[in-house]
N, C-alpha and C positions, 0 to 999 in steps of 0.2 A: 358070682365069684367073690365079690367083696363082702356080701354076707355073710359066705361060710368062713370067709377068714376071720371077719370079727365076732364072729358066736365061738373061736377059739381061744381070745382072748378073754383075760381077766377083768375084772370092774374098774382099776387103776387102768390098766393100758387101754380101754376104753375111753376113762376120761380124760386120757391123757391127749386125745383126738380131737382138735378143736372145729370147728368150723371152716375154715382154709383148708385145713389139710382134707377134711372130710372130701370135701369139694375136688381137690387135687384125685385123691382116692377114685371118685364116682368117674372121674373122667379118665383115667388112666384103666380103669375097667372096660369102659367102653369102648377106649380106645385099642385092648388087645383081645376084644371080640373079633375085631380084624387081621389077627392075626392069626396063621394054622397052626391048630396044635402041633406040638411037637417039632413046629418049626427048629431049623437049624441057627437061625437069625437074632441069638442073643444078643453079642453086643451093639446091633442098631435098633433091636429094639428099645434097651436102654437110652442108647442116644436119643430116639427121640420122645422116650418122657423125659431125661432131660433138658433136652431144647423146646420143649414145649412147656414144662415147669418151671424150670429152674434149677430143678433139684432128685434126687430119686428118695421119695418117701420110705421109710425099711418095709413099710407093709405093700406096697408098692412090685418092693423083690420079691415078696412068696406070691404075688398075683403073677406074676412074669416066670416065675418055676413053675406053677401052677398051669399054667399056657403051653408052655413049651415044653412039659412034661419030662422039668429037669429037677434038679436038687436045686434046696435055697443055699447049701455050701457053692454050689458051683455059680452060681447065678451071685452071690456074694463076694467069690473070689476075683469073677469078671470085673464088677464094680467097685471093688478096692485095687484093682490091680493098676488101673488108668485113674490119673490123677485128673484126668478132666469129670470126674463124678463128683458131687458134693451131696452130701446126706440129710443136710438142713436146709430148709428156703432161703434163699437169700432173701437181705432185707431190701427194704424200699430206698437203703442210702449203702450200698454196696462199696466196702471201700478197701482199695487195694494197696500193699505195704511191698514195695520192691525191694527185694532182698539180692539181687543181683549183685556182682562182683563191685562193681560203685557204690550203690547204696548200702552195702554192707560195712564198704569199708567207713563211709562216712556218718554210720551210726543210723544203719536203716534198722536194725533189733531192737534200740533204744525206743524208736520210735514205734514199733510195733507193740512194746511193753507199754507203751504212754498209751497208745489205741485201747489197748486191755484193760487198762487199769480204769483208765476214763468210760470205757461205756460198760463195763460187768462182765466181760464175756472174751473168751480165748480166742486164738485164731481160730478157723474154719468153723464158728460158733454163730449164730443169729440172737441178737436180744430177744427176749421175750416176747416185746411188743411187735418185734420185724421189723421192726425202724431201721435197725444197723446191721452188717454181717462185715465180717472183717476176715479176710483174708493173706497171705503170705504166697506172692508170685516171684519167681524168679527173676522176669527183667521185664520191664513197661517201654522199654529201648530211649528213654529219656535219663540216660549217662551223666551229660552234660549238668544235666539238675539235680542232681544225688544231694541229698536220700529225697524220694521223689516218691509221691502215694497217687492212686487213681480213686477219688471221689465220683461215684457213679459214671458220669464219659469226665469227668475235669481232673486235670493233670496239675496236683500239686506241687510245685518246685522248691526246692530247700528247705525240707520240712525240719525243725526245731518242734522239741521238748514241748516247747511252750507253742509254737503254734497248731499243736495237734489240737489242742482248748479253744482254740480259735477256727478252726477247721469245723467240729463237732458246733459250735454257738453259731455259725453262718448258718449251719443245717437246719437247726432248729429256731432260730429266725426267720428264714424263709418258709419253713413250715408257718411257723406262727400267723405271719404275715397273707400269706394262703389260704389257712383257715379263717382270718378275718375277712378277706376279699369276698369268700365264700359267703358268711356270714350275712356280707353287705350286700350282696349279690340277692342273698335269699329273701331278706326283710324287704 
C-alpha cells in the first residue's frame, strides 16, 4: 500500500520524507493491514495512528482512504474537524502555551509570540530538528499561575517574556549535559 502511494509522488515530495516519518509510514501500513477494507471505523482508526504516533502523517490519510475505501476529502475532513489531530510529529520538548481565560488575560499570546519567535517555528509547528513543537491549548487547569506553559509533563508558572529564554536554555542544558553523560558513559 505504501509503495503504490509513493511511486505517485514527485521527486521533491519524496525527499521530502525523511527517515522517521518513513518509519512512521511503514508501520502505520501494517498496522491497517488489520483493518477490513471498507470498514466503517474511520475516526478510531485515526485515533489510533495517533496515539500510537503522535501525529497523523498526510500520506498516512490516503493510506487510511485507501483502506477503508473512502475519499482522502472525507478522511481529511474527519481529521481536521477534531482538534485532538495534529499533522506534524511532535517534538522531543513538546511545549504547551495556555491560552485559557487567565493566561490570556495575563499575557499568555505575548508569550506564545516569545515561544515563536525564539525557536523558528509557529504554533502547531515542529522545528526541523523535532527538538521542539509548540502548541496553543485552551486551559492546563493551572489558573492560579497564569500565564502558565506545559514543558513536556513540567508545569511552568508565571511565565515572563523573558523567562521563555530561560525555559528553552534549561532544555538545552539538560540535553547537553545528557549527551556528555552519554559520551562518558561510552569511552
Amino acid at each position: 500500500m505504501l509503495d503504490r502511494i509513493l511511486a505517485t509522488l514527485d521527486d521533491s515530495e519524496k525527499a521530502a520524507i525523511d527517515e522517521e516519518e518513513y518509519a512512521v509510514l511503514n508501520a502505520v501500513a501494517e498496522e491497517l493491514a488489520a483493518v477490513a477494507p471498507g470498514a466503517l471505523d474511520l475516526l478510531p482508526t485515526l485515533q489510533r495512528i495517533q496515539t500510537k504516533h503522535g501525529y497523523l502523517p498526510r500520506l498516512a490519510l490516503r493510506m487510511v482512504a485507501e483502506q477503508l475505501g473512502t475519499t482522502i476529502g472525507k478522511v481529511y475532513g474527519i481529521a481536521t474537524f477534531y482538534n485532538q489531530f495534529r499533522f506534524n510529529p511532535p517534538g522531543r520538548n513538546p511545549i504547551k502555551v495556555c491560552l485559557g481565560t487567565a493566561c490570556h488575560v495575563k499575557g499568555g499570546e505575548i508569550i506564545l509570540e516569545n515561544f515563536e519567535r525564539r525557536l523558528g517555528i509557529k504554533e502547531n509547528e515542529t522545528s526541523a530538528d523535532r527538538e521542539y513543537s509548540l502548541e496553543r491549548v485552551a486551559c492546563i487547569g493551572c489558573c492560579a499561575l497564569a500565564p502558565a506553559v506545559v514543558v513536556g509533563e513540567k508545569v511552568e508558572a508565571y511565565v515572563t517574556p523573558s523567562k521563555v529564554e530561560g525555559i528553552i536554555t534549561e532544555i538545552e542544558v539538560r540535553k547537553e549535559m545528557a549527551a556528555r553523560e552519554q559520551d562518558k558513559n561510552e569511552n
